[in-house]
N, C-alpha and C positions, 0 to 999 in steps of 0.2 A: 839712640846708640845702636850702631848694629851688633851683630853676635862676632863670636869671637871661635875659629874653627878649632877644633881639637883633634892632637894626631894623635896616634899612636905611637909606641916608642920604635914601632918601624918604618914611622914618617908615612905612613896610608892614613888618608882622610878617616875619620871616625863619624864624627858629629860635629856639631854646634852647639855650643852653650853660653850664658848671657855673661855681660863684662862681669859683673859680681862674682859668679861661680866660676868662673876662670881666675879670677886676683888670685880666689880661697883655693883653687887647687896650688894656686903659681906659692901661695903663701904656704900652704904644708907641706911643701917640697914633692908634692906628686906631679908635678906638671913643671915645667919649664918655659922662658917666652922664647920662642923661635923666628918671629916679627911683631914690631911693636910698634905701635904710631909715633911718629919722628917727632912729635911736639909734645906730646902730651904724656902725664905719668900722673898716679893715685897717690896720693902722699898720704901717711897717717902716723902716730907718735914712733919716731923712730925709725922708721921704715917707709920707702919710695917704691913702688914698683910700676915700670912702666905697662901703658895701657896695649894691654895683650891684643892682636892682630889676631896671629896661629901660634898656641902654645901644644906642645911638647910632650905625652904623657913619659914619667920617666920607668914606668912596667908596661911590658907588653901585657894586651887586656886581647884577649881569644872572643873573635866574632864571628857568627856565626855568617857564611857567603851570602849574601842575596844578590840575586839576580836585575831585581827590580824594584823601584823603590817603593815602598805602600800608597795606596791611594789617599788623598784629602782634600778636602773642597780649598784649604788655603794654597795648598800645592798645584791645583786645579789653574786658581786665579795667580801665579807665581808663573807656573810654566807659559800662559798666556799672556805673560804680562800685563795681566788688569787690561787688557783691552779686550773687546766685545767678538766674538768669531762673527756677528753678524754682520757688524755695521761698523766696528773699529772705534768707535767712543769708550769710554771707559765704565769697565765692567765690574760690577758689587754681587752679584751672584754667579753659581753655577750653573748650569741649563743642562739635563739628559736629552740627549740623542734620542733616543728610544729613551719614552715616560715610565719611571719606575713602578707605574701602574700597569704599565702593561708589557713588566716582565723586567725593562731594563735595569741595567745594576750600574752599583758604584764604581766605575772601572776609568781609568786613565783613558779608553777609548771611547768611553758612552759619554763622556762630559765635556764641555767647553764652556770656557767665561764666557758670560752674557751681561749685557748691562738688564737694567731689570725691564724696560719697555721689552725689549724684545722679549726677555725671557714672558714673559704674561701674553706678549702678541702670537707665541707659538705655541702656549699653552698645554694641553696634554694631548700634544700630537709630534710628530718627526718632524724635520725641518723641512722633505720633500711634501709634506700633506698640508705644511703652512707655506708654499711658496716662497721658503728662507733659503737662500745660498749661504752657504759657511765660507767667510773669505779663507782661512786656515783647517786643514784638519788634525784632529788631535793624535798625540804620538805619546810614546811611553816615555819619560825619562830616565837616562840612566842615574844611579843613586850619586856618582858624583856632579850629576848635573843639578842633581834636589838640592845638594849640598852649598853648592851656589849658588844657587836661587833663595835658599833660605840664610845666606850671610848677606843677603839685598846685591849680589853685585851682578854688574853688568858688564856688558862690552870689553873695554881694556882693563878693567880689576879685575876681571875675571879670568882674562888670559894671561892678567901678569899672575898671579897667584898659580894658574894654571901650569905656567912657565916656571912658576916658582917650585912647587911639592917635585917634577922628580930632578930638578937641580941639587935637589938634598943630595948626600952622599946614602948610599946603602947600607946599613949597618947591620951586624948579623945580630940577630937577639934571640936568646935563650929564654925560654917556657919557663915563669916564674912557678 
C-alpha cells in the first residue's frame, strides 16, 4: 500500500505518512481526507472511512524552510529509479563517486544507484580510473520532488497530483 501525503492546513505538501497513521489522524479529527481512493474505504465498528490518498492537516503546524531535501541511500535508489547509472539494469545499492575512503561523502552528488556487479567492478576507485561511463548524472532533488518519489508515483500520478495541490483554493490561516 503506498503512503498517504499530508498537507498542511495551508494546502503545502508536508510529508508522507503510512495508511494506518493517516485513518488515526483522519479519526481524531486532526486531519481531514482531501482525495481518497474511489473504491475503496476501512470500515470498523460503526465507523467507515474512506482510504486517505492526500489528507488535510486541520492546524497550521510551522516548518521550518528547507532548501534541499536530506540525503538517503533509499532516496538515492528512488531518485534513480532503482536503475543502475552504469549499465541501466536494476540497481540494489548505492555506489560513491568519489570512495568514501578517500574523502567522499554522503551527498546527493557523490552517489548514484548501481546494481551490485558494477558497484564491486568499480570498487574503491572513481568511475573515470575504472573505465565506467555514468549513463545519468546525479542531481539534487527538490523536496517536493522527495515527496513524490517517496508516495512511489510516477509519470501521470505524479503530474496529476502535481496538478492537483495548487488547484486547492488558498486559504488564509492564522498561527495557532
Amino acid at each position: 500500500m503506498r503512503n498517504t501525503l499530508v498537507l498542511n492546513a495551508s494546502y503545502e505538501p508536508l510529508t508522507t505518512v503510512s495508511l494506518q497513521r493517516a485513518v488515526v489522524l483522519v479519526l481524531q479529527d486532526k486531519a481531514v481526507v482531501e482525495q481518497a481512493h474511489p473504491l475503496r474505504s476501512i470500515r470498523g465498528t460503526g465507523v467507515a472511512v474512506p482510504v486517505p490518498r492526500v489528507i488535510r492537516l486541520q492546524r497550521y503546524v510551522r516548518v521550518p524552510f528547507r532548501q534541499q531535501a536530506p540525503w538517503s541511500r533509499r532516496g538515492v535508489l528512488a531518485r534513480d529509479q532503482h536503475l543502475c547509472a552504469y549499465c541501466g539494469r536494476r540497481a540494489t545499492t548505492v555506489d560513491h563517486l568519489q570512495p568514501r575512503s578517500r574523502g567522499g561523502e554522503d551527498s546527493w552528488m557523490n552517489t548514484v544507484a548501481a546494481c551490485a556487479e558494477d558497484n564491486q567492478r568499480k570498487a574503491d576507485r572513481t568511475p573515470e580510473q575504472a573505465g565506467m561511463k555514468l549513463l545519468r548524472r546525479p542531481f539534487v532533488p527538490t523536496p517536493q520532488a522527495t515527496l513524490m518519489l517517496a508516495l512511489g508515483l510516477r509519470g501521470s500520478e505524479a503530474r496529476e497530483l502535481a496538478d492537483w495541490l495548487p488547484a486547492v483554493p488558498a486559504q488564509p490561516v492564522t498561527a495557532a
